[in-house]
TORKOL-4160 file (C-alpha; in steps of 0.2 Angstrom, whole numbers, padded with zeros to 4 digits, m for minus):
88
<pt num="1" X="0000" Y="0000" Z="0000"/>
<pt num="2" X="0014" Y="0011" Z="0002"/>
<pt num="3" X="0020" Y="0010" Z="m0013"/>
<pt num="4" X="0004" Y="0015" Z="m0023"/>
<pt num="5" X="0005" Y="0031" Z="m0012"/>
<pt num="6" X="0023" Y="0035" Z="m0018"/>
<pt num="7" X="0019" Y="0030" Z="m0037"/>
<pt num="8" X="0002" Y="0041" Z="m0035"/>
<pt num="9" X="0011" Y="0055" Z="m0026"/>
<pt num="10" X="0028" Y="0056" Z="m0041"/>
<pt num="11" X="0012" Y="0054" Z="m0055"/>
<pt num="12" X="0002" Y="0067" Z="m0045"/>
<pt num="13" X="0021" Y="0079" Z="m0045"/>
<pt num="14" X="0020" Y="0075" Z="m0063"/>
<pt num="15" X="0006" Y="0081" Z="m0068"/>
<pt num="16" X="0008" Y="0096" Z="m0059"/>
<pt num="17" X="0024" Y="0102" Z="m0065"/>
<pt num="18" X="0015" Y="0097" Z="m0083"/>
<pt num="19" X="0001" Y="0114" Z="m0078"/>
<pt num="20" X="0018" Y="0123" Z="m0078"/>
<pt num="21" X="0018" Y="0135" Z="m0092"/>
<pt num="22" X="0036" Y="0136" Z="m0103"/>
<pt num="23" X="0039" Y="0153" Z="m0095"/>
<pt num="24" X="0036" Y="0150" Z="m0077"/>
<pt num="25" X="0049" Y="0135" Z="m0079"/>
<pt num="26" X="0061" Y="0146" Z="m0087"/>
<pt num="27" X="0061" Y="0158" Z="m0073"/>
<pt num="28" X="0062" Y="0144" Z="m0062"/>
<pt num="29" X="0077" Y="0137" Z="m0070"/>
<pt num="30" X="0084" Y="0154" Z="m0073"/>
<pt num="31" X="0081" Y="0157" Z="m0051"/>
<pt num="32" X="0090" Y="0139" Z="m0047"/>
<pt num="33" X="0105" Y="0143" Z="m0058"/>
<pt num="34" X="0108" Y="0162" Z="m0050"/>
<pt num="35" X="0107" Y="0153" Z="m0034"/>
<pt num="36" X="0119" Y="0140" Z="m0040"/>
<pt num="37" X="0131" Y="0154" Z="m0047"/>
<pt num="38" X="0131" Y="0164" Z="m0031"/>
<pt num="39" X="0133" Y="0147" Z="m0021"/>
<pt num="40" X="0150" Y="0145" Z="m0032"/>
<pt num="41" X="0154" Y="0163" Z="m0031"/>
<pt num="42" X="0153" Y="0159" Z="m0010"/>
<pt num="43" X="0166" Y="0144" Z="m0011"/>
<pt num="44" X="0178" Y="0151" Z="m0022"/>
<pt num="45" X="0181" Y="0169" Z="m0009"/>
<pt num="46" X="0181" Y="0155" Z="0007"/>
<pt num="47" X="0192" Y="0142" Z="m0003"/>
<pt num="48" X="0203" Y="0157" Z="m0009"/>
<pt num="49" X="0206" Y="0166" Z="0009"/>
<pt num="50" X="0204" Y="0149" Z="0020"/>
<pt num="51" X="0220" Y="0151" Z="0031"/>
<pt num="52" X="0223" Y="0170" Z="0026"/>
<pt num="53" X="0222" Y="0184" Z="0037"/>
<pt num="54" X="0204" Y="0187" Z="0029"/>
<pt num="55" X="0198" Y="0170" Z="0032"/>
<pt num="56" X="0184" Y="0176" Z="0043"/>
<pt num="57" X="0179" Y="0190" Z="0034"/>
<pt num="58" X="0177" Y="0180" Z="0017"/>
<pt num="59" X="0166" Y="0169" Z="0028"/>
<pt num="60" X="0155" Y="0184" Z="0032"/>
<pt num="61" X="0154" Y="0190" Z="0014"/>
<pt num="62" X="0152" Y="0172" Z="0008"/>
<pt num="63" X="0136" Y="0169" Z="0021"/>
<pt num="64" X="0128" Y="0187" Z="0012"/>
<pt num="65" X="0133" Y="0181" Z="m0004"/>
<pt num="66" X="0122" Y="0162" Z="0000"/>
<pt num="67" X="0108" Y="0173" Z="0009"/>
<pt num="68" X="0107" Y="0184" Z="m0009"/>
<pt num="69" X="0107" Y="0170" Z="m0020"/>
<pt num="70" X="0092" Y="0161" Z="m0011"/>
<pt num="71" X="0083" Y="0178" Z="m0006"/>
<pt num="72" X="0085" Y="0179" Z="m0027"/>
<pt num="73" X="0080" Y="0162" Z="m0032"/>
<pt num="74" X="0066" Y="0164" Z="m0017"/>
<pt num="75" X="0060" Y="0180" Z="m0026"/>
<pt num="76" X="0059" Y="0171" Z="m0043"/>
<pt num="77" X="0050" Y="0155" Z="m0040"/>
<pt num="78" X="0036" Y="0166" Z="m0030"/>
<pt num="79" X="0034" Y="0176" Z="m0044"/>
<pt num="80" X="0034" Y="0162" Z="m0058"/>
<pt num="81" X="0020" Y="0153" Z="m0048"/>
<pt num="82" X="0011" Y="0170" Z="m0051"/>
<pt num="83" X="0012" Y="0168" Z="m0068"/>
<pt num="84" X="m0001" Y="0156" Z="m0070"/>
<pt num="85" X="m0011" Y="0164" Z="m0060"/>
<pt num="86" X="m0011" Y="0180" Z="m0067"/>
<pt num="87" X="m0026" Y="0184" Z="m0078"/>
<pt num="88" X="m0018" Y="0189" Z="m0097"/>
């Protein structure tokens, strides 16, 4: 029995994601990848000053540089759910 409520819940996220429209997946995609840029951006300043003199510091700047990137992606996927909502 538990597995026909895992095979109907993945059909049912499946057909969900189906009502997304090309844009809205787009913008969503487009949100997940700044995220993912900003994330990398974060690793490189901690990887380059780990040991340094500024090590703490780049850990500060790398935090707000996360907390930008998922405030952004955050930002986007709330507005892209709006799409499809929105009357044209």
């Amino acid at each position: 029995m538990m597995s026909r409520s895992i095979i109907a819940a993945g059909g049912l996220a499946l057909l969900l994601a189906a009502c997304d429209s090309q844009a809205e997946n787009q913008v969503e995609e487009t949100a997940t990848a700044i995220d993912e840029a900003d994330e990398a951006q974060a690793d490189l300043l901690e990887s380059m000053e780990a040991g340094g003199p500024n090590e703490e510091s780049a850990e500060i700047q790398a935090d707000a540089i996360r907390e930008r990137g998922e405030e952004t992606k955050d930002d986007l996927e709330d507005a892209a759910d709006e799409m499809d909502t929105t009357p044209q």
